[in-house]
N, C-alpha and C positions, 0 to 999 in steps of 0.2 A: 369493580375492575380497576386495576392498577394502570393509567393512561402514560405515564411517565416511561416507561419503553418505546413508548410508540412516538411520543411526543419530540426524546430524542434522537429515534432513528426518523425523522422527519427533517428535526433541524441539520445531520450532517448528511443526508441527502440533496438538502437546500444548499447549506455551506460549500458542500466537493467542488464544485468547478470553481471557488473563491481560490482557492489555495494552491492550484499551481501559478492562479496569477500571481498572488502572494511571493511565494519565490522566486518568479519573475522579476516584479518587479524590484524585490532584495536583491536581486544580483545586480539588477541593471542599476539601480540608486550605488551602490557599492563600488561598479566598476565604470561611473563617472558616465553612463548615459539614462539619457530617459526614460527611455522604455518603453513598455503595453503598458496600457490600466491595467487595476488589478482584477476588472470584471470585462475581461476578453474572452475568453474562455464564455458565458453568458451569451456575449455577441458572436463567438464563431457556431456556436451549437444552434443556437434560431438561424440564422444564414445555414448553415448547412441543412437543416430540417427540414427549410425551404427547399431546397434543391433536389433536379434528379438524380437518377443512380446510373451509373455506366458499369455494366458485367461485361468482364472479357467471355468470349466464347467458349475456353478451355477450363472456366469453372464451373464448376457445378453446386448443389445445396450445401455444401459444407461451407462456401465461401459466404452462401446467405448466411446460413444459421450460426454464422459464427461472432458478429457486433450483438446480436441478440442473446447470445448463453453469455458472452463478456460481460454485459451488464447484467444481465439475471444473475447471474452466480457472483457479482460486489454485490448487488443488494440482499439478496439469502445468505452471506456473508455476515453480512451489517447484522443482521436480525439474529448472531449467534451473540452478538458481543454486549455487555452491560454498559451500554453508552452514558446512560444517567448514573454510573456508578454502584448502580446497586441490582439491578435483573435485566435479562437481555429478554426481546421478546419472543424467542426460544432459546429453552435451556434442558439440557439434559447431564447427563455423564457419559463424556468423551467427545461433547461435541468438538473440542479443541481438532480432535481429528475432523469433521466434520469441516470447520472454517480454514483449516489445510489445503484440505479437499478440495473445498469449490474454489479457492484459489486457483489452485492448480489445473482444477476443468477449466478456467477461462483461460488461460495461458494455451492450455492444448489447443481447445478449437482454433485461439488466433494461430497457433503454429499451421495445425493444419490446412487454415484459411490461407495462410503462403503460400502452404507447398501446394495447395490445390492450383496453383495460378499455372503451374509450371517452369516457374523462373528461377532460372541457379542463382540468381542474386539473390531471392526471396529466401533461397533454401539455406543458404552462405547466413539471413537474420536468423531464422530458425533454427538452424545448429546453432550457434551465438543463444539467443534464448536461454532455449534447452539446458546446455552445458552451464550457465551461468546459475540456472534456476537449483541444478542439482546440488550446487557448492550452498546457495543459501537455505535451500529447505532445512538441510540438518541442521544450522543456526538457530532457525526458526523451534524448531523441536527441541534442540535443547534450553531453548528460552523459555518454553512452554514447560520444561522438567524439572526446573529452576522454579518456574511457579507454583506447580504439582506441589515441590517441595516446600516450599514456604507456606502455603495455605493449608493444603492437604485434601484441594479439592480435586478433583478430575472434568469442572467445568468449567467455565470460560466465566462465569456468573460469581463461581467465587476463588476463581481465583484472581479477579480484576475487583470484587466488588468487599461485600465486610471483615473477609478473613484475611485478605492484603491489610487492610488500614489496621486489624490486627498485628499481621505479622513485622511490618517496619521495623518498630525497636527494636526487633533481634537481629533482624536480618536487611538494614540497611545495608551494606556494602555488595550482598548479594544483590538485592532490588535493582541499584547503581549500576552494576554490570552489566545486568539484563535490560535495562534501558539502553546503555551505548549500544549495545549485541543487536536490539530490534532496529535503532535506528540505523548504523549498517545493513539491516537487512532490510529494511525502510527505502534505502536509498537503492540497490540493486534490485529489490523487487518492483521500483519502479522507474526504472530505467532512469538514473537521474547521474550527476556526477558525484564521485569520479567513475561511476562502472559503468554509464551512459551518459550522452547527451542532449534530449529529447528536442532541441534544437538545431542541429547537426543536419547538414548536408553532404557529407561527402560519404562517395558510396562504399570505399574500404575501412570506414570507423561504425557505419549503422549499426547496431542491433535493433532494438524494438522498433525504433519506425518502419525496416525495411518490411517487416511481414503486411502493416499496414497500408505499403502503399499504395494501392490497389484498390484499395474502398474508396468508397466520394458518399456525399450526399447523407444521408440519416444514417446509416450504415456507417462512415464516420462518424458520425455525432454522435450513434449509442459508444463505439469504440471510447471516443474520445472522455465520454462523461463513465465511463466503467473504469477506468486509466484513474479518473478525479476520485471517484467513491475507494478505489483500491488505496490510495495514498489519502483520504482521510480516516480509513480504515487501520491502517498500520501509524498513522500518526494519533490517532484511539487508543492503539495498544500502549504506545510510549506515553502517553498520558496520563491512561489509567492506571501504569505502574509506578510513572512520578509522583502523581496527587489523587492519591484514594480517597473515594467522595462520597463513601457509603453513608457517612452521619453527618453530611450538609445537607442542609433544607434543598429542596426540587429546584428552585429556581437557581440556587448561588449553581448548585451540581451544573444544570446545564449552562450556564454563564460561563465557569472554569474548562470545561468541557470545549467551549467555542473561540476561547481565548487561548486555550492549551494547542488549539489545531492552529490556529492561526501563526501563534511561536512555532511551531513545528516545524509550519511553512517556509517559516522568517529563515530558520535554522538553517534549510535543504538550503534558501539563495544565498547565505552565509559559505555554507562550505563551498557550493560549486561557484563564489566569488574570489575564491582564496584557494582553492584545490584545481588543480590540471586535469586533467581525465588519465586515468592509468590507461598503461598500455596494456593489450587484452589479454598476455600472456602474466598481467599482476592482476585481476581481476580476483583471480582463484585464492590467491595468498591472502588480498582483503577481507574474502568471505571466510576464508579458514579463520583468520586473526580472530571474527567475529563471532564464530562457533568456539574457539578458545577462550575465550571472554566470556560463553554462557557458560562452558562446561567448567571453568576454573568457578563460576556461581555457585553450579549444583556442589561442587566439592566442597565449597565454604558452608554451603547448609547441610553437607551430612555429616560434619563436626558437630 
C-alpha cells in the first residue's frame, strides 16, 4: 500500500493553521508593525477548545451542525487532491465536481448557520457570501477546464499529478493563467483582501466573519481550523499547477509541497499589504477578470 497520500494529507492538515499566521505576519512585517506569531492560529484553537459554548435560544441544530460539516467537508476535500503530486487518497473520474461540491456544502451550512440566528445583520454577511461565491465558482470551473484540457484527465489525480508535468512544454502560458485565475479565487474564496478582510470590524464592510459571529467555544475552533484547511487546500491547487512533482522522490515532493504553501501564504500578506480592499460593488469585476483569465487559458489550449 502506497502510504504517501496519507502521509501528505497529514502534513497539510498539520501545516493549515501555519498559514494564515504566515500572511499575517507578511503583512504586518510589510506594513511596519509587529504582529501575531506565526503560530497564533495553534494558540487560539487550544484556548478556544478549552472553552464553553453559548447558543442563542432562537437556534436550532443547524447552527450546531454547521462548524462540524465546515470542517468535515475541507478535510474530505483534501483527500480528493494529489497532495504528494502523484495520487490523492481518493480518486475517481469527475471527482473535480466532487471537491466543488464539498466546498460549497461547507459554505452553505455556514450560511445557513447565520440565518438560523435570526439577525438582519447576519443575513446582510450571508447574502455577501452567497453572491460573491457565485462570481467565483465559474473561475473555479473554468480553471478546472483549462486542466481537463491540458492533461486530458477528468480527475483531480491527473490532472495535478503526471500528465501536468507532461503537459508544461506546450502549454506553459496556459498553466500561467490558470495559476493567477486560482489564486484570485484563492483569495475570495477565502475571504482575504482585496474581496475581504478577515481582520475587519466594522459592521457595513463584514462578509465572512459576520455569519460567524455567533459561534464561541470549539464550535469556533472547528470553524476556524476549516477556514485554515480551505486556504491550504486551494494554496495546493496553485502549487500543484506551478511545480508538478510527479517524478520527484517522496520526500523532495512533500518538502516542495510545504514550502510551496508556505510562499502562498507570504504571497496572500503581500497583496493584502500593498492592495486596499475593493469596494463590494468591484468585487464581481475581480472575479469576472479571473474567469477571463481561465477562459482566455482554455482558448489557448484548443489551438
Amino acid at each position: 500500500m502506497n502510504w504517501m497520500p496519507l502521509v501528505s494529507l497529514a502534513l497539510v492538515l498539520l501545516l493549515a493553521p501555519l498559514l494564515p499566521g504566515v500572511a499575517t505576519r507578511t503583512r504586518a512585517l510589510l506594513t511596519g508593525r509587529r504582529g501575531a506569531p506565526v503560530q497564533q492560529l495553534y494558540s487560539d484553537l487550544a484556548k478556544l477548545w478549552r472553552k464553553g459554548v453559548v447558543y442563542s435560544t432562537t437556534t436550532t441544530w443547524i447552527f450546531r451542525l454547521a462548524p462540524v460539516a465546515a470542517t468535515v467537508t475541507a478535510i474530505l476535500a483534501a483527500c480528493l487532491l494529489p497532495l504528494d503530486g502523484r495520487e490523492a487518497v481518493v480518486s475517481f473520474s469527475g471527482d473535480l465536481i466532487a471537491f466543488a461540491s464539498l466546498l460549497a456544502l461547507a459554505r452553505f451550512t455556514l450560511v445557513l448557520a447565520g440565518l438560523d440566528t435570526g439577525s438582519s445583520f447576519e443575513g446582510m454577511g450571508a447574502s455577501r457570501e452567497v453572491t460573491f461565491a457565485s462570481f467565483a465558482e465559474p473561475a473555479l470551473f473554468l480553471c478546472f477546464i483549462a486542466l481537463v484540457r491540458a492533461t486530458g484527465s477528468l480527475s483531480l489525480t491527473g490532472m495535478l499529478g503526471g500528465p501536468l508535468s507532461d503537459a508544461w512544454p506546450a502549454a506553459a502560458p496556459s498553466l500561467l493563467m490558470v495559476a493567477a485565475a486560482l489564486f484570485a479565487v484563492l483569495l475570495a474564496e477565502n475571504s482575504r483582501v482585496p474581496v475581504d478582510d478577515p481582520a475587519t470590524h466594522l459592521e457595513l464592510t463584514m462578509v465572512h466573519e459576520v455569519i460567524v459571529l455567533d459561534h464561541s467555544g470549539p464550535d469556533l475552533a472547528l470553524i476556524l481550523y476549516g477556514s485554515a484547511v480551505k486556504l491550504a487546500l486551494f494554496g495546493a491547487l496553485v502549487v500543484g499547477v506551478l511545480l508538478p512533482r510527479a517524478h520527484l522522490p517522496a520526500a523532495a515532493s512533500l518538502a516542495v509541497l510545504a514550502a510551496g504553501l508556505l510562499a502562498v501564504a507570504a504571497l496572500v500578506g503581500v497583496v493584502e499589504s500593498v492592495m486596499a480592499r475593493l469596494r463590494l460593488d468591484r468585487v464581481p469585476q475581480f472575479l469576472v477578470a479571473a474567469s477571463a483569465l481561465a477562459f482566455f487559458a482554455v482558448v489557448l489550449l484548443l489551438w
